[in-house]
OpenMM code with the backbone's topology and positions (N, CA, C; nanometers):
from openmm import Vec3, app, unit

residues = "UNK UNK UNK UNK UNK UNK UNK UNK UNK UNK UNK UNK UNK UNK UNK UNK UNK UNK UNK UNK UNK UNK UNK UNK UNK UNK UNK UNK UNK UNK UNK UNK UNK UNK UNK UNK UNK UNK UNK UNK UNK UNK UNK UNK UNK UNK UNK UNK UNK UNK UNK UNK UNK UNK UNK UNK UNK UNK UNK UNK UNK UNK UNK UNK UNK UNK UNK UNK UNK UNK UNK UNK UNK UNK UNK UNK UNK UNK UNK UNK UNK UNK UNK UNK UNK UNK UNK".split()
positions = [
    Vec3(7.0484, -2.4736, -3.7392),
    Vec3(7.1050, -2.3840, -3.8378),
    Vec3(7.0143, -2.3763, -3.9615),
    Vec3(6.9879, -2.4610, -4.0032),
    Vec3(6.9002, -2.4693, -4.1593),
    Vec3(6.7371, -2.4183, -4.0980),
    Vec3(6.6773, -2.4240, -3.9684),
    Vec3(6.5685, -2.3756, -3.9426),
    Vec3(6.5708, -2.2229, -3.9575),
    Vec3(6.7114, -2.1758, -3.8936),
    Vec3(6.7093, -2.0285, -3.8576),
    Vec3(6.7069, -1.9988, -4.0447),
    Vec3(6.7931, -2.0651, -4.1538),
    Vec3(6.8001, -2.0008, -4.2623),
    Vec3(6.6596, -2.0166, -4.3570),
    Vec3(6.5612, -2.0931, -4.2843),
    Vec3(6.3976, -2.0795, -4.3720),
    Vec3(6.3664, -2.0021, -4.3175),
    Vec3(6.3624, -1.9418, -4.1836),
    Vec3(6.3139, -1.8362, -4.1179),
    Vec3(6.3482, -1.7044, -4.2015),
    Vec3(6.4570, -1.6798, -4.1868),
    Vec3(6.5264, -1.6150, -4.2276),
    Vec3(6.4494, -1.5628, -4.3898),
    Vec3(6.4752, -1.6488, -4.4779),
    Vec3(6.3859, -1.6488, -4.6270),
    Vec3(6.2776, -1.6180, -4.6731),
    Vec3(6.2003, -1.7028, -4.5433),
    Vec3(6.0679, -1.6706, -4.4994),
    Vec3(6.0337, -1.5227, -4.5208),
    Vec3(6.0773, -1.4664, -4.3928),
    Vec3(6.0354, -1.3126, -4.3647),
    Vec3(6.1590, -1.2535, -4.5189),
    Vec3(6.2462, -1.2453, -4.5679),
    Vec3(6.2904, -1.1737, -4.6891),
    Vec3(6.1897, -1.1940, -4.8114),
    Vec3(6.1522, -1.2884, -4.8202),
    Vec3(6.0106, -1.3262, -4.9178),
    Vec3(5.9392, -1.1977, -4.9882),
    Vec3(5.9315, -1.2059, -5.1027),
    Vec3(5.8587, -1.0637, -5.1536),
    Vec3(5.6847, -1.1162, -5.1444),
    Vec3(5.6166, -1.0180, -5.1039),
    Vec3(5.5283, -1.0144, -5.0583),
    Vec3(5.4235, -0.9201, -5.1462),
    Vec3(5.4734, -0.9367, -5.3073),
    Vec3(5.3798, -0.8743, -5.4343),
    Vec3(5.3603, -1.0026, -5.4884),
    Vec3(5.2748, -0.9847, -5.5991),
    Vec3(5.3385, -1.0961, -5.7405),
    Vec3(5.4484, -1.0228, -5.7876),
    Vec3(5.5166, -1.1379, -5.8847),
    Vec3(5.6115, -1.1205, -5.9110),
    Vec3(5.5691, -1.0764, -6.0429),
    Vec3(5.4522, -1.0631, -6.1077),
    Vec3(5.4219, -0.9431, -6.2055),
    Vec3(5.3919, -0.8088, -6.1492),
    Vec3(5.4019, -0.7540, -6.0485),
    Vec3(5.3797, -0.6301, -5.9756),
    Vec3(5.1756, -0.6401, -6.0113),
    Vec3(5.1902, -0.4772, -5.9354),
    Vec3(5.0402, -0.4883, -5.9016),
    Vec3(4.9592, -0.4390, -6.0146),
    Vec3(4.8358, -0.5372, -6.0431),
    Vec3(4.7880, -0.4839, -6.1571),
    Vec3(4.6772, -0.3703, -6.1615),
    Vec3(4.6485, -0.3041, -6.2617),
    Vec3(4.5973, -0.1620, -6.2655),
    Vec3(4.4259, -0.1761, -6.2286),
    Vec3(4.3511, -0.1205, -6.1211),
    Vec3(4.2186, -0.1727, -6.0956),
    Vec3(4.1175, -0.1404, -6.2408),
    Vec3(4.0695, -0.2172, -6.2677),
    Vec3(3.9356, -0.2281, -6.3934),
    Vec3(3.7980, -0.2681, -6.3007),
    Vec3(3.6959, -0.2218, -6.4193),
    Vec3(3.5873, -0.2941, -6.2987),
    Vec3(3.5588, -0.4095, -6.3068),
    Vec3(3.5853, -0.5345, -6.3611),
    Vec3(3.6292, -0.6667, -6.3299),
    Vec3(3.7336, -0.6829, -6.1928),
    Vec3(3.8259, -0.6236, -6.1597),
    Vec3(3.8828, -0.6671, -6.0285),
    Vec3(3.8307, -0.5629, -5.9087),
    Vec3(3.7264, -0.4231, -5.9151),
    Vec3(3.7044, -0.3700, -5.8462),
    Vec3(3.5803, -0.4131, -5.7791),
    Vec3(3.5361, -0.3687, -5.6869),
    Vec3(3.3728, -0.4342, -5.6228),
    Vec3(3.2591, -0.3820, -5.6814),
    Vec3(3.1238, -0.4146, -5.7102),
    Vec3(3.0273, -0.4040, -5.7840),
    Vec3(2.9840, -0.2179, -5.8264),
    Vec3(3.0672, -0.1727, -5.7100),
    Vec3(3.0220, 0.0252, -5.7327),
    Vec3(3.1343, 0.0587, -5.7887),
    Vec3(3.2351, 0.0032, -5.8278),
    Vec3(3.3447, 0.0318, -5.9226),
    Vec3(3.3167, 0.1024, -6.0577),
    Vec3(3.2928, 0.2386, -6.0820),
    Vec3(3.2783, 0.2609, -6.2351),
    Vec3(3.3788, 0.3535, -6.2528),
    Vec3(3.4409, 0.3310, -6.3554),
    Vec3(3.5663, 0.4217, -6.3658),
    Vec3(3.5437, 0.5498, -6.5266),
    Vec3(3.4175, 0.4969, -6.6171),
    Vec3(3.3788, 0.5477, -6.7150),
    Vec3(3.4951, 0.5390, -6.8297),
    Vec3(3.4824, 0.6490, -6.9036),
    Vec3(3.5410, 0.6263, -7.0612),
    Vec3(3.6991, 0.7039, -7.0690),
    Vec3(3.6592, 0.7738, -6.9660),
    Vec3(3.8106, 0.8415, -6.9744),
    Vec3(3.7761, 0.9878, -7.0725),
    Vec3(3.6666, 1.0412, -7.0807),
    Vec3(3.5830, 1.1287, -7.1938),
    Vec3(3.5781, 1.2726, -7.0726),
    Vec3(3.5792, 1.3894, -7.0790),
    Vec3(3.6383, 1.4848, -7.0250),
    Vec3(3.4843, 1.4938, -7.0229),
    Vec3(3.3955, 1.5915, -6.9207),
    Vec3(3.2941, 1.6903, -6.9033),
    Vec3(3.2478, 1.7860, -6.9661),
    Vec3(3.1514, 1.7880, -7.0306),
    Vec3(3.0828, 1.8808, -7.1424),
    Vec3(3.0022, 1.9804, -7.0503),
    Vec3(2.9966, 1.9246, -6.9190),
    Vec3(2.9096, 2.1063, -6.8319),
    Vec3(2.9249, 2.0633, -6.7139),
    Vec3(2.8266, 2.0903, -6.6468),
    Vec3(2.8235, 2.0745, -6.4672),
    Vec3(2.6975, 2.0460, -6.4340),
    Vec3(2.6783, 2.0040, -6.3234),
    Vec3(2.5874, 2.0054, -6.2492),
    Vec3(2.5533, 2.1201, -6.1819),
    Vec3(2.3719, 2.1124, -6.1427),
    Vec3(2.2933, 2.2039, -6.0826),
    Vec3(2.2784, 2.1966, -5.9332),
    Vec3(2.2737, 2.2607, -5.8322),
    Vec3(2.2306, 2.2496, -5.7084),
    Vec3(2.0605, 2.1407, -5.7436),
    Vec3(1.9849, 2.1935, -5.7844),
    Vec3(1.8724, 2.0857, -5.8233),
    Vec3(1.8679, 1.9904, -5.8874),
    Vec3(1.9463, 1.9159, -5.9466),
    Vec3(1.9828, 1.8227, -5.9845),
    Vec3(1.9883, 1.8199, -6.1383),
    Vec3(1.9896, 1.9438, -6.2550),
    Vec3(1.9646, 1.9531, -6.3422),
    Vec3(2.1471, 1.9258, -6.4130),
    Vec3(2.1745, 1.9811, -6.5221),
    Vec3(2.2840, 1.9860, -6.6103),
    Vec3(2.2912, 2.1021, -6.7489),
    Vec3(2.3911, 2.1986, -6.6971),
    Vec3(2.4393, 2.2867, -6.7999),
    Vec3(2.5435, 2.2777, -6.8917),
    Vec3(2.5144, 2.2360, -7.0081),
    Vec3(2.6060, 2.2460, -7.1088),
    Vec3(2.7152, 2.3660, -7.1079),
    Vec3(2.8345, 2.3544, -7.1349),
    Vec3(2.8849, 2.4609, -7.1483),
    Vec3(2.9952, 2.4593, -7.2636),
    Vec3(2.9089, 2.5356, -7.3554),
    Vec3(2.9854, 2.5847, -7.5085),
    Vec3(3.1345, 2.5181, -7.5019),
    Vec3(3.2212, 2.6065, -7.4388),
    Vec3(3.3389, 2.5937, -7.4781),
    Vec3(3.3760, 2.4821, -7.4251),
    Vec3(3.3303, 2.3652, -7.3710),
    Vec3(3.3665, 2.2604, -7.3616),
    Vec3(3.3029, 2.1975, -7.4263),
    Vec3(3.1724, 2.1870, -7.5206),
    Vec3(3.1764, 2.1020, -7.6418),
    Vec3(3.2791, 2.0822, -7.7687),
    Vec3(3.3260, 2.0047, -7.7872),
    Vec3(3.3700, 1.8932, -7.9505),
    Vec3(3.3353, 2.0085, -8.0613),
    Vec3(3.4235, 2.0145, -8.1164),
    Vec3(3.4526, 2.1310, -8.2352),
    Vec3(3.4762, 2.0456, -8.3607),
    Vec3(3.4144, 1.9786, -8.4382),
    Vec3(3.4672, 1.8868, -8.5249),
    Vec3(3.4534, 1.9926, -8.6343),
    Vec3(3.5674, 2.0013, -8.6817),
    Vec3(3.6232, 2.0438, -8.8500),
    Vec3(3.6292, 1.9622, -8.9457),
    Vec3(3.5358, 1.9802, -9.0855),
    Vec3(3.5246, 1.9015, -9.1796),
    Vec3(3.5463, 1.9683, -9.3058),
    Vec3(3.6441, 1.8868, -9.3821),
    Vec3(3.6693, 1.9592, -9.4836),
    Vec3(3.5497, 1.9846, -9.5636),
    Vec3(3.5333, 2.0472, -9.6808),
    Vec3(3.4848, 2.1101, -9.7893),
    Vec3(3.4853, 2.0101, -9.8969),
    Vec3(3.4024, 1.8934, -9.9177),
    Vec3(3.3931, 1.7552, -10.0116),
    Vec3(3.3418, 1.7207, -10.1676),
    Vec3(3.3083, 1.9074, -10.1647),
    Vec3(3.2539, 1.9398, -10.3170),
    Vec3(3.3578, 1.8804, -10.4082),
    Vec3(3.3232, 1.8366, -10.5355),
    Vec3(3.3996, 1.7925, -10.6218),
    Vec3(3.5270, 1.6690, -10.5895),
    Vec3(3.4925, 1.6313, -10.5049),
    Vec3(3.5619, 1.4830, -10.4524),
    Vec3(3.5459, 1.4040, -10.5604),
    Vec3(3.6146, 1.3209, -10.5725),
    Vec3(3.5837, 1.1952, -10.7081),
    Vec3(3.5994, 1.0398, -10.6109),
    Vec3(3.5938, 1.0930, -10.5057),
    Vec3(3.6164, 0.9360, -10.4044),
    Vec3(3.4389, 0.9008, -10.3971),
    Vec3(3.4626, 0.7677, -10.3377),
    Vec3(3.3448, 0.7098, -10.3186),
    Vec3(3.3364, 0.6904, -10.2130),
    Vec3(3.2375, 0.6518, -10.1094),
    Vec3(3.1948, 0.5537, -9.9765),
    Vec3(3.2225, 0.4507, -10.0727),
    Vec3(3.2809, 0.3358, -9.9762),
    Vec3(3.2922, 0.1932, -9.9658),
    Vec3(3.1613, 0.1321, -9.9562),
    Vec3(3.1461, 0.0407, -10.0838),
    Vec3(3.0037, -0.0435, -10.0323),
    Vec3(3.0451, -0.1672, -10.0844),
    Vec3(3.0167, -0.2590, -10.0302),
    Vec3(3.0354, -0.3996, -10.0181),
    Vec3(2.9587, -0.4847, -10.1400),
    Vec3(3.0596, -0.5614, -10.1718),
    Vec3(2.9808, -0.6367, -10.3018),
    Vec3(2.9488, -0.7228, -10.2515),
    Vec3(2.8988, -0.7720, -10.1869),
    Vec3(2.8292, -0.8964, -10.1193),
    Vec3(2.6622, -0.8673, -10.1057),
    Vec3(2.6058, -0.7188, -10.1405),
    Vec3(2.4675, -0.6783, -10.1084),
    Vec3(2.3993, -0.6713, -10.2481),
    Vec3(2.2404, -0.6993, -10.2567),
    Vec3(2.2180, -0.6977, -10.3784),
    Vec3(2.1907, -0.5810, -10.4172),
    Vec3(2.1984, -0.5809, -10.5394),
    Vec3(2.1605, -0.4236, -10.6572),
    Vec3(2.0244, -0.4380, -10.6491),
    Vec3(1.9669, -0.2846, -10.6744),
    Vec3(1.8314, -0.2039, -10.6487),
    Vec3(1.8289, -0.1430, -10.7600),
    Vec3(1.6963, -0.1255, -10.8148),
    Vec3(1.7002, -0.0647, -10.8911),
    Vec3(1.6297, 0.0722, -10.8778),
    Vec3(1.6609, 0.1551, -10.9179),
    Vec3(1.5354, 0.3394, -10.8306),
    Vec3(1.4524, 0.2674, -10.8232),
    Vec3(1.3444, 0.1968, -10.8966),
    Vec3(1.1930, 0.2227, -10.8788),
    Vec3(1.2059, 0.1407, -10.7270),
    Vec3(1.2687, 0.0502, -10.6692),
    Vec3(1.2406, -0.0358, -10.5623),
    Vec3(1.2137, 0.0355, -10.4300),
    Vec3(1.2394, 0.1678, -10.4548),
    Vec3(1.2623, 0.3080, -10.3884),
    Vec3(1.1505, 0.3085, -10.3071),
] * unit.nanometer
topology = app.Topology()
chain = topology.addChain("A")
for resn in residues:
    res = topology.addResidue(resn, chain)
    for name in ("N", "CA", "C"):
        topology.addAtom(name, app.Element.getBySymbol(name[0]), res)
């Protein structure tokens, strides 16, 4: 009786981890594993092996207009002072 109920347990046994399955990276994938940046395609490929940019899939960065700003860049007081002529 107690053999048939390990049997039994046995085969009901979950057969994952019990953290479920984890997401492949290329640390757990095999050495041709590259999965890249996750960064969308800026053109295509050529039958000859070349590469065409294509406009409307380049990065459109909008920058404001910084005239008359009264902000500064951040510079670190830990660097020494210069004076122009060191120029």
């Amino acid at each position: 009786m107690l053999s048939a109920f390990i049997k039994n347990s046995y085969v009901c046994a979950r057969r994952v981890p019990s953290s479920g399955f984890s997401v492949i990276n290329s640390k757990r994938g095999n050495k041709n594993l590259y999965k890249g940046k996750g960064v969308p395609a800026t053109g295509r490929h050529t039958k000859l092996g070349g590469y065409i940019l294509l406009k409307w899939k380049l990065p459109e960065y909008v920058v404001p207009d910084l005239t008359g700003c009264e902000l500064k860049p951040y510079i670190s007081p830990l660097i020494k002072q210069r004076s122009p002529k060191e120029e």
